[in-house]
C-alpha positions, -999 to 999 in steps of 0.1 A, spaced: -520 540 -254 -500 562 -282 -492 528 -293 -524 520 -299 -538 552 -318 -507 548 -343 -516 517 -345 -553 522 -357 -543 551 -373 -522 532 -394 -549 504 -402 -569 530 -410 -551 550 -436 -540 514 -451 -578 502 -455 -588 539 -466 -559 539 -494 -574 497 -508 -608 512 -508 -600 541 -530 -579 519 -554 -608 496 -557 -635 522 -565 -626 525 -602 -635 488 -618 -617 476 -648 -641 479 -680 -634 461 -710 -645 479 -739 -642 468 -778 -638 489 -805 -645 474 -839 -635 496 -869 -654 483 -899 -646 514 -921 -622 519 -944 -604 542 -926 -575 536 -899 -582 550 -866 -556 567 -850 -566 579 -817 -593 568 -791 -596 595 -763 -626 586 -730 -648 614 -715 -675 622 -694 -705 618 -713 -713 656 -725 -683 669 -717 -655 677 -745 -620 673 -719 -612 640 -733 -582 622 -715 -551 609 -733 -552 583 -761 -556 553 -751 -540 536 -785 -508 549 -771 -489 553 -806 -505 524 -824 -538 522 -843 -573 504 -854 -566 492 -887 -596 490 -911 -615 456 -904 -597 451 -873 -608 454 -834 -593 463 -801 -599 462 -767 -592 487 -739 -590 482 -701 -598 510 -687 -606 524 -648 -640 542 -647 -663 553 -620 -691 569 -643 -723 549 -654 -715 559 -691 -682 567 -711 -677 590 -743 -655 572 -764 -642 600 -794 -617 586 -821 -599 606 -844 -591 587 -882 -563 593 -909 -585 621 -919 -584 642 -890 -618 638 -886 -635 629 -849 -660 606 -845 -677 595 -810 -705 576 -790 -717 572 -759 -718 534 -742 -728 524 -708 -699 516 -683 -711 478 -676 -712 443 -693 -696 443 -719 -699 479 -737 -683 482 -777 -686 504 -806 -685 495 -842 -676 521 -865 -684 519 -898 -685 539 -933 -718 555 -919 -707 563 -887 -711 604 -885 -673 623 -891 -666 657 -874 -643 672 -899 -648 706 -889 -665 718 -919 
C-alpha cells in the first residue's frame, strides 16, 4: 500500500512538473529595424509595466535594414517589446502574444531620450 501512494505520488509530481513546463508557448516574434540607427538592446515586459527582463540580443545587435527573430516563453495575451539604439534612446510597442506578432521600427518610430 506505501508502495502504491509513492508510486502515484511520484506520477503525480512528474505530470505536475510537464504541465508547468508546457504552460509558457514558444512565440516567435520579428523585429524589423528600418531606421537608420543600430539597435542595441531589446528588453520584454508586461504590457504597462516598466520591469523589463534581460536583453534578449544577448551582446549582438539589429543592424539598420536588417531583422531578427526572438523565441521567446510567454504566458501573457500581449508583450511590451522596449529597444534601446546607439543613441541611448528607448523605444517600445505593444504586440499581441499570438500568430505571428512583429514590430518595424522606423525613422518615425517615437525615441525616449529622456529629454
Amino acid at each position: 500500500m506505501k508502495s502504491l501512494r509513492i508510486s502515484l505520488l511520484v506520477a503525480f509530481i512528474c505530470t505536475a512538473g510537464s504541465l508547468a513546463i508546457a504552460s509558457a508557448p514558444t512565440l516567435t516574434i520579428t523585429v524589423t529595424n528600418n531606421s537608420s540607427r543600430e539597435i542595441r538592446h531589446l528588453y520584454l515586459s508586461s504590457a504597462g509595466n516598466d520591469n523589463w527582463g534581460s536583453d534578449q540580443l544577448n551582446n549582438s545587435s539589429i543592424g539598420a535594414g536588417t531583422s531578427r527573430q526572438l523565441n521567446v516563453s510567454w504566458e501573457e495575451s500581449t508583450v511590451k517589446l522596449v529597444a534601446e539604439d546607439q543613441d541611448g534612446c528607448f523605444l517600445s510597442t505593444t504586440v499581441a502574444a499570438s500568430g505571428e506578432p512583429g514590430w518595424t521600427i522606423d525613422n518615425n518610430t517615437s525615441r525616449n531620450c529622456g529629454d
